[in-house]
mmCIF file of the N, C-alpha and C atoms, coordinates in Angstrom:
data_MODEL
# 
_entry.id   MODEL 
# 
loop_
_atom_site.group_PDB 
_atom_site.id 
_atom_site.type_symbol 
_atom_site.label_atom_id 
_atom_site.label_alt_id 
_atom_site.label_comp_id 
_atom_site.label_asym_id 
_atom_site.label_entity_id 
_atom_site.label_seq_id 
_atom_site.pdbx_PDB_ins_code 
_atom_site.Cartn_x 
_atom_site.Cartn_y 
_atom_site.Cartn_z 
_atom_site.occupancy 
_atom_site.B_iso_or_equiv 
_atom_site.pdbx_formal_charge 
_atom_site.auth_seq_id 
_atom_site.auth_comp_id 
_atom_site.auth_asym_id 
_atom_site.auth_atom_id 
_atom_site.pdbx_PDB_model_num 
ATOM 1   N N  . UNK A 1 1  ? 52.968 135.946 86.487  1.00 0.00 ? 1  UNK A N  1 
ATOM 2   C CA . UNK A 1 1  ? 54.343 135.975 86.930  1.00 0.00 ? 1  UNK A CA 1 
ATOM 3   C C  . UNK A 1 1  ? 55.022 137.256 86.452  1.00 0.00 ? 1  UNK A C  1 
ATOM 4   N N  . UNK A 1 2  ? 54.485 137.878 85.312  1.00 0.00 ? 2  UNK A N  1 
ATOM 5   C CA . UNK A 1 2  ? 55.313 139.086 84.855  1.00 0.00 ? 2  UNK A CA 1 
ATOM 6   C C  . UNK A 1 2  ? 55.300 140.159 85.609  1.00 0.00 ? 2  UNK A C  1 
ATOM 7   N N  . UNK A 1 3  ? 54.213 140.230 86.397  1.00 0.00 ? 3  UNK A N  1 
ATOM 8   C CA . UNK A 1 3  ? 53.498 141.602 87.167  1.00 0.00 ? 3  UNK A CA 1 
ATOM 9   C C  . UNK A 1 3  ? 54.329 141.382 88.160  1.00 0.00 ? 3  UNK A C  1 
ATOM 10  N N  . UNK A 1 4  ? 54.426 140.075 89.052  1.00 0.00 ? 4  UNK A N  1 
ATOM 11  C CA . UNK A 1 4  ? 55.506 139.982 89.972  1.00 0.00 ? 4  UNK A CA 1 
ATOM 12  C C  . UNK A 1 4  ? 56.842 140.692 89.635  1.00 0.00 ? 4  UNK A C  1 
ATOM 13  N N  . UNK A 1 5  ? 57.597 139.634 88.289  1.00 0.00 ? 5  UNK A N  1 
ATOM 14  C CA . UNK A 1 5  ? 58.652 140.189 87.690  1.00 0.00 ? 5  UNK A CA 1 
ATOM 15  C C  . UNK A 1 5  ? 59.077 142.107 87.733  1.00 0.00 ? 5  UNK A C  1 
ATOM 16  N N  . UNK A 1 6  ? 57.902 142.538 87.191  1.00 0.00 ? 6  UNK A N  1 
ATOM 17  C CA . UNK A 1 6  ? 58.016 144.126 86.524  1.00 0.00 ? 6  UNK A CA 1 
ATOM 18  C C  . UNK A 1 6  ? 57.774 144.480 88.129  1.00 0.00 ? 6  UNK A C  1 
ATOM 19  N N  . UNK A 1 7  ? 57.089 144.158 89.398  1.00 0.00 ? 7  UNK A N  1 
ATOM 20  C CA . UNK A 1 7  ? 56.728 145.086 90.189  1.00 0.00 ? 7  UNK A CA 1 
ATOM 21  C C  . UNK A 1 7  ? 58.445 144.885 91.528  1.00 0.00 ? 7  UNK A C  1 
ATOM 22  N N  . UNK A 1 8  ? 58.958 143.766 91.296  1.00 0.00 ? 8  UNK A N  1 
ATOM 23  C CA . UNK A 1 8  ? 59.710 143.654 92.163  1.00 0.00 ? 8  UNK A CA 1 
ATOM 24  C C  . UNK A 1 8  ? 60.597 144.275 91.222  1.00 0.00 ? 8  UNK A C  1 
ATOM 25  N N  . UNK A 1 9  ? 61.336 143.898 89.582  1.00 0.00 ? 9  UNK A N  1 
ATOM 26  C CA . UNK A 1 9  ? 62.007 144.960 89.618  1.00 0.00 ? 9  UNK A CA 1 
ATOM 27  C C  . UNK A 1 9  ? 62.172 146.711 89.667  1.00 0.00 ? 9  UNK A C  1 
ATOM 28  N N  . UNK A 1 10 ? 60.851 146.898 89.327  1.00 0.00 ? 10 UNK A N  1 
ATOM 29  C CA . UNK A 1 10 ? 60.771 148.474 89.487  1.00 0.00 ? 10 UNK A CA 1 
ATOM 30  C C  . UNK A 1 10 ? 61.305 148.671 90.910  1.00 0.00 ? 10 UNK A C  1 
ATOM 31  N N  . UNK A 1 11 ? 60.772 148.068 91.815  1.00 0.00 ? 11 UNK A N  1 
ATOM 32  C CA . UNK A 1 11 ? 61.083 148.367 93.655  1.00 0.00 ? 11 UNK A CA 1 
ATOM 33  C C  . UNK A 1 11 ? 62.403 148.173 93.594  1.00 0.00 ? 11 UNK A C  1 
ATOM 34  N N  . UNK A 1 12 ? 63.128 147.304 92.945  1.00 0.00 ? 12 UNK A N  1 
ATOM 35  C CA . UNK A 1 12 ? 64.298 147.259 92.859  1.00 0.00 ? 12 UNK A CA 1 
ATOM 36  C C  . UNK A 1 12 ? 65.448 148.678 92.376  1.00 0.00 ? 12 UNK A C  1 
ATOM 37  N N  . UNK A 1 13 ? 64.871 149.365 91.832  1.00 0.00 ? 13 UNK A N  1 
ATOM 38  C CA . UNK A 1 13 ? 65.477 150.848 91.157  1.00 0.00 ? 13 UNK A CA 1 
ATOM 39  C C  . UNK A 1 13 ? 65.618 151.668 91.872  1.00 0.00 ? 13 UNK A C  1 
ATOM 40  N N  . UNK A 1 14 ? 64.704 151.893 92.841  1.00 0.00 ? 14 UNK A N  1 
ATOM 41  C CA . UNK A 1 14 ? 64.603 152.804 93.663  1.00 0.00 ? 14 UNK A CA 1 
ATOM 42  C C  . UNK A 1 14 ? 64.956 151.962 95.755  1.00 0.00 ? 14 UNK A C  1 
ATOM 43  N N  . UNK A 1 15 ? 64.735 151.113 95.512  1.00 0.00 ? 15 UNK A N  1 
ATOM 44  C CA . UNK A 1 15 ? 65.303 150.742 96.817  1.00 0.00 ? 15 UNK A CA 1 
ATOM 45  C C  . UNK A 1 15 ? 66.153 149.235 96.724  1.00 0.00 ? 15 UNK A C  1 
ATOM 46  N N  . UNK A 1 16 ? 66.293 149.011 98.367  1.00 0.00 ? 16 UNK A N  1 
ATOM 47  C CA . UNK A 1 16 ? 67.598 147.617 98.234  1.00 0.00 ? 16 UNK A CA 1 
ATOM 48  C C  . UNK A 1 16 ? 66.713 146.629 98.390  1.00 0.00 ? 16 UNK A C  1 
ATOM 49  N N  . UNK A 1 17 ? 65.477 146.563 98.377  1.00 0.00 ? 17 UNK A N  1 
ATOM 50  C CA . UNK A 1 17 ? 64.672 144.897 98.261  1.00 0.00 ? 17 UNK A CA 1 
ATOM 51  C C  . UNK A 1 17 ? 63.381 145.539 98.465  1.00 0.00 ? 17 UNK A C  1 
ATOM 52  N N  . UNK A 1 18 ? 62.794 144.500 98.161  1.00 0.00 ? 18 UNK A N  1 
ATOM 53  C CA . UNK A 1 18 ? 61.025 144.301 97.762  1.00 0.00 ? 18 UNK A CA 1 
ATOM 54  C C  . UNK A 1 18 ? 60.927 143.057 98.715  1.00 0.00 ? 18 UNK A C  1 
ATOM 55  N N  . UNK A 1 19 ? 59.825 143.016 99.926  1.00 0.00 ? 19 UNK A N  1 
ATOM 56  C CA . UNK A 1 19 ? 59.189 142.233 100.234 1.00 0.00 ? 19 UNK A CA 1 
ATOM 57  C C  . UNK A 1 19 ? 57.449 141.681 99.908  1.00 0.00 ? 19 UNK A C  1 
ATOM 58  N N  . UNK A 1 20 ? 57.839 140.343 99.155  1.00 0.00 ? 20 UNK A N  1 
ATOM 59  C CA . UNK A 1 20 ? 56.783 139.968 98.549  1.00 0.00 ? 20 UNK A CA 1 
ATOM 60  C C  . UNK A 1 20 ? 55.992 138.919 99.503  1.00 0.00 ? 20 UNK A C  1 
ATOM 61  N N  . UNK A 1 21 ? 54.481 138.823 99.986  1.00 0.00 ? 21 UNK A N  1 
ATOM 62  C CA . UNK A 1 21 ? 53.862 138.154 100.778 1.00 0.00 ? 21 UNK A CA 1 
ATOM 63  C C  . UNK A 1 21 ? 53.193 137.490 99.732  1.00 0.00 ? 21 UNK A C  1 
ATOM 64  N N  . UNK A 1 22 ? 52.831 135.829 100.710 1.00 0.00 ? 22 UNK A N  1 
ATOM 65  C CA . UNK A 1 22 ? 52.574 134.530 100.310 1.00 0.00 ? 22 UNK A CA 1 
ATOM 66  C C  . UNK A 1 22 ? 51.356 135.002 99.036  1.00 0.00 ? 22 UNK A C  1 
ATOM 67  N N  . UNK A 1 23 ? 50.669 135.821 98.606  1.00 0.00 ? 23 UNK A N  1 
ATOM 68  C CA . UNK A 1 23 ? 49.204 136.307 97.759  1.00 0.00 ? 23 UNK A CA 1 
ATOM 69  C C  . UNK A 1 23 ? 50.018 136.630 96.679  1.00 0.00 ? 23 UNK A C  1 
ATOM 70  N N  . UNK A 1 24 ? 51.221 136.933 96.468  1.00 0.00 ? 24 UNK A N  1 
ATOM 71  C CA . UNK A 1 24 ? 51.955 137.882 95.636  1.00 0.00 ? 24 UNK A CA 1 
ATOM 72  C C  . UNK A 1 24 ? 53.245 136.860 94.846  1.00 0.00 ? 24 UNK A C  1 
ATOM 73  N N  . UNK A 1 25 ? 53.258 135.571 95.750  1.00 0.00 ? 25 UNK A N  1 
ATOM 74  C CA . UNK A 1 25 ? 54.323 134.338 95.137  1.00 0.00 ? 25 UNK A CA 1 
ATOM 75  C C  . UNK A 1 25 ? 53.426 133.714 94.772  1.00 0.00 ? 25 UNK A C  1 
ATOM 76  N N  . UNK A 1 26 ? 52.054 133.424 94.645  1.00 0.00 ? 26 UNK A N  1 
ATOM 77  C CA . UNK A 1 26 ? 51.055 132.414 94.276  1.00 0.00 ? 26 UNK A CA 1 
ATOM 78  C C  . UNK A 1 26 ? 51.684 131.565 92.595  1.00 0.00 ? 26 UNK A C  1 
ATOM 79  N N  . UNK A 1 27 ? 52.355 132.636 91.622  1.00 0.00 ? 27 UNK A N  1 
ATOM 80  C CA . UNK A 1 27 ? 52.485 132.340 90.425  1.00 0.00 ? 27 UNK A CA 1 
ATOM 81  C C  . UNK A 1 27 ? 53.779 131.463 90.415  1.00 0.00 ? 27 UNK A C  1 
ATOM 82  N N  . UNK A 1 28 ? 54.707 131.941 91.910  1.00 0.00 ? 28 UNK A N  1 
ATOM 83  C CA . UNK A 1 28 ? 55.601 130.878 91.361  1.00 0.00 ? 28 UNK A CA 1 
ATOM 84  C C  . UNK A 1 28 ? 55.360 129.693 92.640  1.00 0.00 ? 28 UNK A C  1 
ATOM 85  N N  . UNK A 1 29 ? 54.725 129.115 93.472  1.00 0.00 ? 29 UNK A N  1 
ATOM 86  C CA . UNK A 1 29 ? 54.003 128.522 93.734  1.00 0.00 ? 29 UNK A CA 1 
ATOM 87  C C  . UNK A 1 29 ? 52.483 128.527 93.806  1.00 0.00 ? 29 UNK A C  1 
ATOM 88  N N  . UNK A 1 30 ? 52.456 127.597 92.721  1.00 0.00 ? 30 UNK A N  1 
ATOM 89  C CA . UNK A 1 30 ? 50.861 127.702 92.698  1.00 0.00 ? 30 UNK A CA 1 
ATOM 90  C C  . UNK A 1 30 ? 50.478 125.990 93.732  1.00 0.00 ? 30 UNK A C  1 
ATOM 91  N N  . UNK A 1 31 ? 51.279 125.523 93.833  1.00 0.00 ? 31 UNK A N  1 
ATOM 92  C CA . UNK A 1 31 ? 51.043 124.214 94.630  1.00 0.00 ? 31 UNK A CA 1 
ATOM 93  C C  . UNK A 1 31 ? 51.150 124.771 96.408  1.00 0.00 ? 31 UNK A C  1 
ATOM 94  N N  . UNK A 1 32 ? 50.066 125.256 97.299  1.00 0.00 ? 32 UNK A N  1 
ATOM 95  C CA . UNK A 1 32 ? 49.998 125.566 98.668  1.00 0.00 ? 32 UNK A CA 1 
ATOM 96  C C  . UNK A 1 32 ? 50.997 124.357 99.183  1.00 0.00 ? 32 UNK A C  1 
ATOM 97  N N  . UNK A 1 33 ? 50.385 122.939 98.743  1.00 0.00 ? 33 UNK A N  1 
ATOM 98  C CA . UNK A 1 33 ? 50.708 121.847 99.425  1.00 0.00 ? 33 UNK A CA 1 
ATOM 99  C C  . UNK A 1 33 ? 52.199 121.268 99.281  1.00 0.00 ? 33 UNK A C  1 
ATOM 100 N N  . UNK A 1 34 ? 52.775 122.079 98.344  1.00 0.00 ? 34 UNK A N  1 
ATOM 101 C CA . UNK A 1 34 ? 54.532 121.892 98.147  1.00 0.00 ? 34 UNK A CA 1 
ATOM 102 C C  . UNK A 1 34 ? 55.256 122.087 99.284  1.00 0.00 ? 34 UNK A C  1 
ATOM 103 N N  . UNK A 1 35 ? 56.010 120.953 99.584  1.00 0.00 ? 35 UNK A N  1 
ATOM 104 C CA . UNK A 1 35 ? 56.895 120.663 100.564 1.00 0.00 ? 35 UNK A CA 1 
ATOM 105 C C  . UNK A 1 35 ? 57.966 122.115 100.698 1.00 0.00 ? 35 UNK A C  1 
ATOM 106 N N  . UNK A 1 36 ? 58.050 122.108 101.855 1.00 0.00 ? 36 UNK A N  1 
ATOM 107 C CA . UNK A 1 36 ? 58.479 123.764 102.462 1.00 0.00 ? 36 UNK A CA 1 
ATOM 108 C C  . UNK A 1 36 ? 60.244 123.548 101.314 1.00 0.00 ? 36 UNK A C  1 
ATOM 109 N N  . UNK A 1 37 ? 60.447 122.913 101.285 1.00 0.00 ? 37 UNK A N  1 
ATOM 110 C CA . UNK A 1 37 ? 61.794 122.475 100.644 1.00 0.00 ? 37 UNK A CA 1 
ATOM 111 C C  . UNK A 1 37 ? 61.827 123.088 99.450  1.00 0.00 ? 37 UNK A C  1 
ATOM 112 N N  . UNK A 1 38 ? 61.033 122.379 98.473  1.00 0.00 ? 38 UNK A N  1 
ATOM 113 C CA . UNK A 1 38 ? 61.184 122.329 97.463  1.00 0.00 ? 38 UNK A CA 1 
ATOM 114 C C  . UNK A 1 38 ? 59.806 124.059 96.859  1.00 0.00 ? 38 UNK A C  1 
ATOM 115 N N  . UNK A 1 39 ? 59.276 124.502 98.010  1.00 0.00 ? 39 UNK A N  1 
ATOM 116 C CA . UNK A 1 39 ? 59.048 125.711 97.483  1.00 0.00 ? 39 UNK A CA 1 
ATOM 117 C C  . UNK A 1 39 ? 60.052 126.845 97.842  1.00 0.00 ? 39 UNK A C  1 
ATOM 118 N N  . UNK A 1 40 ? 61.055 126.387 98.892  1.00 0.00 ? 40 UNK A N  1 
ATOM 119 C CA . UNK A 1 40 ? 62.165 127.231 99.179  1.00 0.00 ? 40 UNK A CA 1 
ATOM 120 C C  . UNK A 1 40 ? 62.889 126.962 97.327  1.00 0.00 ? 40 UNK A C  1 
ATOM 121 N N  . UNK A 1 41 ? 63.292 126.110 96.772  1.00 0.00 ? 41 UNK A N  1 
ATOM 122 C CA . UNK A 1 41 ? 63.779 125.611 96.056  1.00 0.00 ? 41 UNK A CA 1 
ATOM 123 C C  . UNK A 1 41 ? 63.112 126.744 94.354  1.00 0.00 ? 41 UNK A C  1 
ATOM 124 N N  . UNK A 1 42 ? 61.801 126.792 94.686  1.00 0.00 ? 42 UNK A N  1 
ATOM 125 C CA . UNK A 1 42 ? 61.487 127.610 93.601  1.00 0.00 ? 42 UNK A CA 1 
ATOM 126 C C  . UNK A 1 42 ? 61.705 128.719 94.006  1.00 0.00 ? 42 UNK A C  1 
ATOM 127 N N  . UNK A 1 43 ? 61.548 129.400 94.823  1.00 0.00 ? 43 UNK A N  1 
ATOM 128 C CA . UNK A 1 43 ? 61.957 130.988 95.253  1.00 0.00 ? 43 UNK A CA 1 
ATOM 129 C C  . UNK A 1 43 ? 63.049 131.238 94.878  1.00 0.00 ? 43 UNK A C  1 
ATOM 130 N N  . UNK A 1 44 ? 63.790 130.405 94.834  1.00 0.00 ? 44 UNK A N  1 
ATOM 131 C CA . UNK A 1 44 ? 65.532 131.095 94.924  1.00 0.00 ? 44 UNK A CA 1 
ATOM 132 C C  . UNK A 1 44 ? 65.630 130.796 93.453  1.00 0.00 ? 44 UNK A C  1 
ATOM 133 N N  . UNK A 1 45 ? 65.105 129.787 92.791  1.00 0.00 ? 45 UNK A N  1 
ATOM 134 C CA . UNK A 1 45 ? 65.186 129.275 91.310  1.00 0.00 ? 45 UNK A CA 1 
ATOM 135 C C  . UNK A 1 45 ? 64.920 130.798 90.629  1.00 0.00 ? 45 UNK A C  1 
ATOM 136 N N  . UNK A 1 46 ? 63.453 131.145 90.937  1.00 0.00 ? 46 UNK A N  1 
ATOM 137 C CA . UNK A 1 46 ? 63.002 132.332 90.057  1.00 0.00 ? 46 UNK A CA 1 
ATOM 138 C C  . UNK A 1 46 ? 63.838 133.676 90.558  1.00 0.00 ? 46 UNK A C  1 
ATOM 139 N N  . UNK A 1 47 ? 63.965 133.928 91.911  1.00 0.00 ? 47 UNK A N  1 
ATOM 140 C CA . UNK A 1 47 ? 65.146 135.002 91.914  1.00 0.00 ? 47 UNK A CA 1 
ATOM 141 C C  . UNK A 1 47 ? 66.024 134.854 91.475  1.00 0.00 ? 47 UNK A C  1 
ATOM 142 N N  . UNK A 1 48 ? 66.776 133.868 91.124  1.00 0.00 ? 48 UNK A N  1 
ATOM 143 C CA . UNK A 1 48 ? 67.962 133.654 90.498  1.00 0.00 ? 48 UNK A CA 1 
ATOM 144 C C  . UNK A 1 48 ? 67.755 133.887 88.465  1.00 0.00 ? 48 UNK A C  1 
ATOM 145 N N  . UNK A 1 49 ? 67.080 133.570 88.439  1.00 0.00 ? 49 UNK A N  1 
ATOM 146 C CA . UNK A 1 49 ? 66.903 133.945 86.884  1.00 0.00 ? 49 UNK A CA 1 
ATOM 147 C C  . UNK A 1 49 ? 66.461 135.226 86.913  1.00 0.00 ? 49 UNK A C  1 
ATOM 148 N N  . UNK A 1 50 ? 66.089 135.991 87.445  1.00 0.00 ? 50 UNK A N  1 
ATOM 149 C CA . UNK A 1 50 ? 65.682 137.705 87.123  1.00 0.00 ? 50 UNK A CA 1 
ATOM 150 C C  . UNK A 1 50 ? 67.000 138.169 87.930  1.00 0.00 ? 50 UNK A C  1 
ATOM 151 N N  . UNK A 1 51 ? 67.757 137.887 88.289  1.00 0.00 ? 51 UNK A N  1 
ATOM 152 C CA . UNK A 1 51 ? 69.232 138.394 89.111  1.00 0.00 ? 51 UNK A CA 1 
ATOM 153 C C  . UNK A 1 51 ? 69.107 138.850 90.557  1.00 0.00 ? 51 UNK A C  1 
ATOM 154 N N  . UNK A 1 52 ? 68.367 138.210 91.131  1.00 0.00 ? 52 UNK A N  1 
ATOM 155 C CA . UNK A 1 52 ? 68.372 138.713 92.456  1.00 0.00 ? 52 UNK A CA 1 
ATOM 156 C C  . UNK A 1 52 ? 68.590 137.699 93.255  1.00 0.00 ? 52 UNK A C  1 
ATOM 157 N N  . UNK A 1 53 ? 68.521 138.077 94.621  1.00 0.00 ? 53 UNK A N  1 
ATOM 158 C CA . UNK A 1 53 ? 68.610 136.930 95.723  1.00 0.00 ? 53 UNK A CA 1 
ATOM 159 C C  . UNK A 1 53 ? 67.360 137.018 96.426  1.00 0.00 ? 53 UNK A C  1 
ATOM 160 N N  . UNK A 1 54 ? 67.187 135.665 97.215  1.00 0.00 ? 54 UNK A N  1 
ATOM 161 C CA . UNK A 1 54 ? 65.922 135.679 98.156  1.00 0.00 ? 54 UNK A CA 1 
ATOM 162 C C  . UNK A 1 54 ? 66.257 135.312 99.293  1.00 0.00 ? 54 UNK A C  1 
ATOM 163 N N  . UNK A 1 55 ? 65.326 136.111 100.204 1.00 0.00 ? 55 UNK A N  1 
ATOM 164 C CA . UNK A 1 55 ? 65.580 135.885 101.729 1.00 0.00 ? 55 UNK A CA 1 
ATOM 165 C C  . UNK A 1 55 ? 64.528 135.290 102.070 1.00 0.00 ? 55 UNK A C  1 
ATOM 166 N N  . UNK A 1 56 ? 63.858 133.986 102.843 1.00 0.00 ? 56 UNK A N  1 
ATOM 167 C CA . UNK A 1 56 ? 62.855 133.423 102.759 1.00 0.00 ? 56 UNK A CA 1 
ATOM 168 C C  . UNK A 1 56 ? 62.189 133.651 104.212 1.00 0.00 ? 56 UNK A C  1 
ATOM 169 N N  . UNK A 1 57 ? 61.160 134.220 104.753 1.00 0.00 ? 57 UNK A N  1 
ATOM 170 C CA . UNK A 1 57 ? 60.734 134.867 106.011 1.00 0.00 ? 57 UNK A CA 1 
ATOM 171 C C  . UNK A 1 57 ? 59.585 134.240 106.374 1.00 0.00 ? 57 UNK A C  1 
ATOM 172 N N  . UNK A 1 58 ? 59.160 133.395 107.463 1.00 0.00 ? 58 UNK A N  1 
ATOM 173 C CA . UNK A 1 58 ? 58.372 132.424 107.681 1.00 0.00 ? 58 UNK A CA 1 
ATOM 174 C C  . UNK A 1 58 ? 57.812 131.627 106.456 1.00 0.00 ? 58 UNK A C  1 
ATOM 175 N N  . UNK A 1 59 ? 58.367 130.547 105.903 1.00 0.00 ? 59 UNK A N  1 
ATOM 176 C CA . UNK A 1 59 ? 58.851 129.836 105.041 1.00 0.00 ? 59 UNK A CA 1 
ATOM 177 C C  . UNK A 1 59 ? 57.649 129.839 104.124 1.00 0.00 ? 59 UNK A C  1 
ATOM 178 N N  . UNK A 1 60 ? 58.135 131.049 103.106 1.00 0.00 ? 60 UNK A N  1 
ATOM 179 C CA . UNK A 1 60 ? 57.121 131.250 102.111 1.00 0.00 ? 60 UNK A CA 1 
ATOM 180 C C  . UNK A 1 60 ? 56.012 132.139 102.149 1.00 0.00 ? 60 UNK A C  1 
ATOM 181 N N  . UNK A 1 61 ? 55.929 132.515 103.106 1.00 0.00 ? 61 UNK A N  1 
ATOM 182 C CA . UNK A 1 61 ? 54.761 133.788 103.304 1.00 0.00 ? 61 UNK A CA 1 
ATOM 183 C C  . UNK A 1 61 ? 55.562 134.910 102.871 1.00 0.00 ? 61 UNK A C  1 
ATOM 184 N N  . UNK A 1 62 ? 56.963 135.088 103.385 1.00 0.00 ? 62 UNK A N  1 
ATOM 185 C CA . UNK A 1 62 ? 57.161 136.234 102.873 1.00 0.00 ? 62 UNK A CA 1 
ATOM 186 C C  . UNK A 1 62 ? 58.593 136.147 102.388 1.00 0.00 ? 62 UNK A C  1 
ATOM 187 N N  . UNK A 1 63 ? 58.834 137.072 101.407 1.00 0.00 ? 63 UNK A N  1 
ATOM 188 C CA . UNK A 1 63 ? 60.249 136.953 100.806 1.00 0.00 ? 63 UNK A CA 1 
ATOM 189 C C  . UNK A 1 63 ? 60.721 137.812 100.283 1.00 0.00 ? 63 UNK A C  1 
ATOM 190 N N  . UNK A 1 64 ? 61.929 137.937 100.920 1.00 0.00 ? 64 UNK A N  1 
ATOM 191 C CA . UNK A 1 64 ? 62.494 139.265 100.677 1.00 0.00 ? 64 UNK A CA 1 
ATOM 192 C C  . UNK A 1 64 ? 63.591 139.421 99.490  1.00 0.00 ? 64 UNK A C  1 
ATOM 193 N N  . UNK A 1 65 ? 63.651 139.917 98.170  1.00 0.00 ? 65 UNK A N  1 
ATOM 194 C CA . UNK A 1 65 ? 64.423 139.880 97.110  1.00 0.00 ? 65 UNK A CA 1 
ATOM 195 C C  . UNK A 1 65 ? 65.207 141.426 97.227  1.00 0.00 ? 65 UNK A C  1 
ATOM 196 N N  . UNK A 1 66 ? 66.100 140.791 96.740  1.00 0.00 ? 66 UNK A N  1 
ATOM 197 C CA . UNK A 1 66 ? 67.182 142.242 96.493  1.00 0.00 ? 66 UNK A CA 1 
ATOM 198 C C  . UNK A 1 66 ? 68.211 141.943 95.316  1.00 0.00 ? 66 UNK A C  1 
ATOM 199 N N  . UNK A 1 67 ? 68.717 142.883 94.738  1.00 0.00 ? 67 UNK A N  1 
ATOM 200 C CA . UNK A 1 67 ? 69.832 142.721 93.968  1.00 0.00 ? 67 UNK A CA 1 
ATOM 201 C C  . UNK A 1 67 ? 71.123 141.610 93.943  1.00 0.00 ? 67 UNK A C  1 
ATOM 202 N N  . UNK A 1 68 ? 71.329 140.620 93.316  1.00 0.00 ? 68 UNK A N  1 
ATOM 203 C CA . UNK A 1 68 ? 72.570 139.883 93.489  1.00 0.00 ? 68 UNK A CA 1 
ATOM 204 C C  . UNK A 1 68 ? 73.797 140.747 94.001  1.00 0.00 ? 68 UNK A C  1 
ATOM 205 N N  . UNK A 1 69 ? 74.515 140.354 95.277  1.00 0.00 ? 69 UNK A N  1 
ATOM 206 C CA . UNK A 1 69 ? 75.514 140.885 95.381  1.00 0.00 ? 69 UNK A CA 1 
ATOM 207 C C  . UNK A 1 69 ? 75.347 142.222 96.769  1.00 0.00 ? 69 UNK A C  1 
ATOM 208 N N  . UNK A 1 70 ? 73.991 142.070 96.701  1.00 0.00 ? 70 UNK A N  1 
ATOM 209 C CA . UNK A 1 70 ? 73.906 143.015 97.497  1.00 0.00 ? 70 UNK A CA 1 
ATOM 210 C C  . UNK A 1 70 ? 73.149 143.542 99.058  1.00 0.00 ? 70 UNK A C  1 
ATOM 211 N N  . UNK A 1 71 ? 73.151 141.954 99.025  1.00 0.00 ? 71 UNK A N  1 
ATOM 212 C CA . UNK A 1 71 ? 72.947 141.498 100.786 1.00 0.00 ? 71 UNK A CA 1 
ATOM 213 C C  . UNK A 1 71 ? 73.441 140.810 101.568 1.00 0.00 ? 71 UNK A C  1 
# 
């Protein structure tokens, strides 16, 4: 989860969001079989504790984080 952490915020310094695909969220769903809900539910959980927001792009494959405040 840290490599996620450190690689989306570095992308974060230099641009307005990082899109992360379904191989690259594995750590914060590690359950495939989690109800589309409640893995929407962790995406926004863990962007929300590192300060960002999430944009959720065919539900869970891909997700787009950016700065709080700034989408």
């Amino acid at each position: 989860m840290e490599d996620l952490i450190r690689r989306v915020r570095d992308h974060l310094e230099v641009a307005k969001s990082y899109t992360a695909h379904e191989i690259e969220l594995i750590p914060i769903l590690p359950n495939e079989k989690m109800h589309r809900e409640r893995r929407a539910q962790a995406v926004h959980a863990f962007a929300k504790e590192n300060g960002w927001s999430a944009l959720i792009l065919d539900p869970s494959v891909r997700v787009t984080f950016s700065k709080l405040g700034s989408t």
